[in-house]
N, C-alpha and C positions, 0 to 999 in steps of 0.2 A: 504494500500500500504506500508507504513509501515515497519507492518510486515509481509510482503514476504522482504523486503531488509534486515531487522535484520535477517529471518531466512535465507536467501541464504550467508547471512557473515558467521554466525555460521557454517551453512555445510560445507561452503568453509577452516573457520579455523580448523573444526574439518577433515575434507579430509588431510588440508595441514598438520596438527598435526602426523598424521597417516600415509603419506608421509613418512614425516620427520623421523618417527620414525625406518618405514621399509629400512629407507636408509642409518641408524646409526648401523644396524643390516646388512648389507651385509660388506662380507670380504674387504679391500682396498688391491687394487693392486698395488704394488711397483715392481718397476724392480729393478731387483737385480743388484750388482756393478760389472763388473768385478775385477779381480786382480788386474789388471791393472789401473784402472779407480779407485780405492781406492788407489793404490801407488801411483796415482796422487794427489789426494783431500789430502792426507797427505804432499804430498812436495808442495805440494800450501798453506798449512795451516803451513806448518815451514819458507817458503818464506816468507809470508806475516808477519808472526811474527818477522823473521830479520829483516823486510826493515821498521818494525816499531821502532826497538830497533835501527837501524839505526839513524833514521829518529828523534828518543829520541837525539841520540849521538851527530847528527847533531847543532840540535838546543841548545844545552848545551854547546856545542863551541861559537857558537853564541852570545848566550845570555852573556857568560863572558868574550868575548872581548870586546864587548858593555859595560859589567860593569867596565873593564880596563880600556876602555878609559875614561870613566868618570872622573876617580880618577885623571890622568896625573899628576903621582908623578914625573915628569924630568923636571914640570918647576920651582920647587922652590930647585933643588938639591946643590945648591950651584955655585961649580965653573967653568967654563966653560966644561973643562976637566970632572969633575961630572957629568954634564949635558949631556953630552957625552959619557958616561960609561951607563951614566943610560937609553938615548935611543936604546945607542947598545943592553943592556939587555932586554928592550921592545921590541924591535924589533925580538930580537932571540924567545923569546914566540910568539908573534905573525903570526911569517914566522911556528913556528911549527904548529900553531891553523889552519893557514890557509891550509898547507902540510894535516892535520888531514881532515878537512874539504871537502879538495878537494876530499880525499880517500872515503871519505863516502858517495860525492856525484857519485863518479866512481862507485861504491859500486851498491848504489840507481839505478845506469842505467842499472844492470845485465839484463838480461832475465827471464823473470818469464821462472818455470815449461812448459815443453809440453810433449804432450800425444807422446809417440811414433809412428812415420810411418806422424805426421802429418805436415805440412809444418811450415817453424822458419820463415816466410813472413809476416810483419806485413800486417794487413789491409789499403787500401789507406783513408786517411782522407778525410774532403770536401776540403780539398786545392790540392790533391796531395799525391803523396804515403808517407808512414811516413817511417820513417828510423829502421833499427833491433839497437838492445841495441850496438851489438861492432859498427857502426855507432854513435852512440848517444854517448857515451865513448871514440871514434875517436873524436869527433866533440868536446868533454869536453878536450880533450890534445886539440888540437889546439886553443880554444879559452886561456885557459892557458897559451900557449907558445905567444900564440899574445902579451895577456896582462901584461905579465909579459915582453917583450921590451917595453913594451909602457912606464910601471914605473918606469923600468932604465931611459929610456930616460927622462921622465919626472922630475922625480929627478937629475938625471944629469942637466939640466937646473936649478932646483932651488937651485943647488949648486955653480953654476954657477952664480949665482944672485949675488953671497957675495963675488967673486971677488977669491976663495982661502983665504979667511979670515978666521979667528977662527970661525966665527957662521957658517961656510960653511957644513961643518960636520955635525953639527948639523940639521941645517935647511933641510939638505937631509935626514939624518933619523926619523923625523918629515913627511917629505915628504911619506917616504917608507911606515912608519905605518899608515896615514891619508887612503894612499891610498891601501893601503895592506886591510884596516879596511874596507875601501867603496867597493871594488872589492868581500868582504865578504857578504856584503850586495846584491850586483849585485848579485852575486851566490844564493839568497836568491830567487830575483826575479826570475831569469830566469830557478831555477829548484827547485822554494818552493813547489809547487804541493806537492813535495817529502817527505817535513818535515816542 
């Protein structure tokens, strides 16, 4: 018994062998691309490589405002006044990082390539329909504009703490960047997918 099982493997491997072979020897069929359908795969393949080099730029903002603030050269700057000079000047890099940043993430929300004739309709999610990119880019201005009343105000108040005193200035520009810095972060979270 045996061998009829050793020999019916054998036949079977030497069948599959033989299979195998005659089906390495027939032509593959590929469907050809159209024009069209290749001007596509090409602007899909330059998209994806912008929104990567994006997505580089992004995070390299990022990453050197986090190593700025580390270092916080304004708190041993001297004299009040210094102190004061020196967060105006942090603060003017940092409102640009964050300008930069926001453009990249505007950037990040384009619309990929579409094939012509075929609908710009995202597909619905399991929640609910998703939104097209100028939606998503609409929704990135408004949350900006929210937020940025919110950190006037917010620093308005912590200016307000010191009465109009000499640290009043200060401590509001303290304020700006603290939260200028965190709101960097947020933007991190709610569209890191991205980069």
């Amino acid at each position: 018994m045996r061998t009829q099982i050793v020999a019916v493997s054998l036949s079977a491997i030497l069948c599959l062998a033989a299979y195998g072979r005659g089906q390495q020897n027939q032509p593959a069929h590929h469907k050809a691309l159209t024009p069209e359908q290749q001007a596509y795969q090409q602007q899909l393949k330059l998209y994806s490589a912008h929104r990567q080099q994006l997505a580089a730029q992004a995070k390299q903002i990022l990453d050197a405002e986090i190593a700025r603030e580390k270092t916080d050269d304004c708190g041993v700057a001297g004299s009040t006044y210094e102190i004061k000079v020196c967060y105006g000047k942090q603060l003017d890099i940092t409102e640009a990082n964050l300008k930069s940043f926001e453009e990249i993430i505007h950037d990040l929300l384009a619309p990929a390539p579409q094939i012509s004739g075929e609908p710009v309709i995202p597909p619905p999610g399991p929640e609910g329909p998703s939104l097209t990119a100028a939606q998503e880019q609409a929704e990135l201005d408004k949350v900006e504009q929210v937020w940025r009343q919110y950190r006037d105000a917010a620093c308005g108040a912590a200016f307000h703490q010191y009465a109009g005193g000499s640290l009043s200035p200060i401590v509001e520009a303290e304020c700006y960047l603290r939260l200028t810095r965190g709101h960097m972060r947020e933007l991190r979270v709610i569209y890191g997918e991205s980069f």
